[in-house]
C-alpha positions in Angstrom: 214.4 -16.2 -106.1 212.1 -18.2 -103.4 214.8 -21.1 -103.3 217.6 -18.6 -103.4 216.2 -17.2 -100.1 215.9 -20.0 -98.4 219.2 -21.9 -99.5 220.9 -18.5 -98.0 218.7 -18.2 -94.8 219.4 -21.9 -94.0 223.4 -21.6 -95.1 224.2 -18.6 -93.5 221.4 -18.3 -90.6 221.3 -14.5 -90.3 219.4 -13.1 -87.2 216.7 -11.7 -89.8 215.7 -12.4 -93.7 213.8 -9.5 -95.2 211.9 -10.5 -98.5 208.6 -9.6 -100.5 205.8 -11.2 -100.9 206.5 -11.9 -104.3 209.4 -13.8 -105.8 210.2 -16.0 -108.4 210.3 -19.9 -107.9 208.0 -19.6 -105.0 206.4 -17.2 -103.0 207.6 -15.5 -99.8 205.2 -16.9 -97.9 206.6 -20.1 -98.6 209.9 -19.5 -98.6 209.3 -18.2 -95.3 207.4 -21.5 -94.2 210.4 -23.2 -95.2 212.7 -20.8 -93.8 210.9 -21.3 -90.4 210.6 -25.0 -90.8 214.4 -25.6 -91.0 215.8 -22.7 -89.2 213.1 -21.5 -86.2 215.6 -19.1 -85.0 215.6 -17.3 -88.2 213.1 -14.2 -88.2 211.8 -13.5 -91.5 210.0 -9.7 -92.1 207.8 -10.1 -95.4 207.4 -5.9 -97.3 205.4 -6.1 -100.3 204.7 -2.6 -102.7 201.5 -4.5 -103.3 197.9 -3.0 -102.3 195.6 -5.3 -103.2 194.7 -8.1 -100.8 194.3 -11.3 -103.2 198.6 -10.1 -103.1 198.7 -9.7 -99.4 196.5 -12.2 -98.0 
């Protein structure tokens, strides 16, 4: 899940988080927000399967 994500990113501080666009709980684009908020060192790489670009954008 979105919260999942970010509870591990900020816990464990890996040099990179790789999520989707789409998660449960909240989206990756704000779980990366988040991410980036509390841990700037963190890089996060968002892949999605998704084509449309209401998903992507």
């Amino acid at each position: 899940t979105g919260p999942d994500a970010v509870r591990k990113a900020i816990a464990h501080r890996p040099d990179v988080v790789l999520m989707d666009v789409r998660l449960s709980g909240m989206s990756g684009i704000e779980a990366c927000k988040e991410i980036k908020h509390t841990a700037p060192s963190v890089r996060v790489i968002i892949l999605t399967s998704y084509g449309d670009d209401d998903t992507v954008f």
